[in-house]
N, C-alpha and C positions, 0 to 999 in steps of 0.2 A: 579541756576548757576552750582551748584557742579552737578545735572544731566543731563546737557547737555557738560558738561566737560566728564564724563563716558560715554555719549553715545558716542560721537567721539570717545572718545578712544577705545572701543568696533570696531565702523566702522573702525576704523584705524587698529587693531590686525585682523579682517576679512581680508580686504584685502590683509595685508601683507601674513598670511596664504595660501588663496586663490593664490597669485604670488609662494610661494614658492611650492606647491603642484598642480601644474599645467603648461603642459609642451606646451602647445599651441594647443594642438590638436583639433579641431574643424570645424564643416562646413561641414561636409564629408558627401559626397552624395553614394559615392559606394565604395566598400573594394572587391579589387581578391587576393588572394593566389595560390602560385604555388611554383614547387619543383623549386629550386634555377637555376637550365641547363635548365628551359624550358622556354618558352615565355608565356607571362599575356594571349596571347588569347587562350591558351588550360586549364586555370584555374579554378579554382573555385570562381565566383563572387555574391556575395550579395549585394541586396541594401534594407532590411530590418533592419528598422529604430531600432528595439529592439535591432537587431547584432549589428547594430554599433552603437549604444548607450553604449553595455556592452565592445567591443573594445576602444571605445575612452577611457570610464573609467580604463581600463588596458596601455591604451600610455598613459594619462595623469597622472597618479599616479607612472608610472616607475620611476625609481631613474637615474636624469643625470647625467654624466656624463662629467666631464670639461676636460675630456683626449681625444686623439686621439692615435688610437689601428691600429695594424699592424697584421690583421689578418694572424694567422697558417694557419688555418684550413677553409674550404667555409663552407657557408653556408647551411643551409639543405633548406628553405626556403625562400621567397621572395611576401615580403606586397605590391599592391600597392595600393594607397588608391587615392581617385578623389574626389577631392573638388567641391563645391555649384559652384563657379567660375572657372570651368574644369581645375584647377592647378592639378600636379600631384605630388605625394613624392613617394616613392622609401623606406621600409624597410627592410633591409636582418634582418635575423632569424637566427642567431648563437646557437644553443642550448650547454648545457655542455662547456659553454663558463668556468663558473667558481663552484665552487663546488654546485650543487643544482641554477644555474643561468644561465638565457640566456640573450647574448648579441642581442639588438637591435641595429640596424649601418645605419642610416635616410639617405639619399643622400642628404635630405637639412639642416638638425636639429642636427647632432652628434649622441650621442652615450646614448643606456640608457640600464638600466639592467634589468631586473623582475624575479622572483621567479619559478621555475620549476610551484609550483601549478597555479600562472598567465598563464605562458605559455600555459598549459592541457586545462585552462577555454580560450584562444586566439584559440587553433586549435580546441577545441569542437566546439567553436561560428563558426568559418570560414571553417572547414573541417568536421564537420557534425559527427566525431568521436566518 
């Protein structure tokens, strides 16, 4: 008894884990980048599964954000990522948003932060850098 009491509890600390360090990103079939004034069709597109395997794991581990931001400054940059079910989201790329951080600003999702070294390993994956 007492080990199937721990094991649940063990399932139960997973997935709460799991909810908290996971921001929904998933399903994604193609990722284009482009400079923030241009349009997606003169971008840069991948649809190599290892890319965005290593991008989903840098959207899904960024830190959200429960505020909404009144951007200064534009963006240098602009994600858009195409889902299994042709949906699409919309990330702008705020870099030096805050000291050693850059602001992500989702058109469907909010707002999330990541780490200048995230950032380097985002545009290495998707600009070939």
């Amino acid at each position: 008894m007492q080990k199937i009491f721990i094991l649940i509890l063990f399932v139960i600390i997973i997935v709460i884990g799991f909810n908290m360090f996971y921001n929904g990103f998933s399903k994604i079939e193609e990722i284009t980048i482009q400079k923030y004034d241009d349009a997606f069709e003169y971008g840069k597109t991948t649809s190599d599964k290892r890319k965005i395997a290593a991008v989903t794991g840098i959207l899904n581990r960024a830190n959200d954000l429960n505020e909404t931001y009144k951007l200064a400054g534009e963006p240098t940059y602009k994600i858009q990522l195409i889902y299994k079910d042709k949906s699409k989201e919309v990330i702008d790329v705020l870099e030096n948003f805050d000291k050693e951080e850059t602001l992500l600003s989702s058109d469907k999702n909010g707002y999330y932060k990541i780490s200048d070294n995230q950032t380097h390993k985002l545009f290495e994956l998707l600009l070939n850098k």
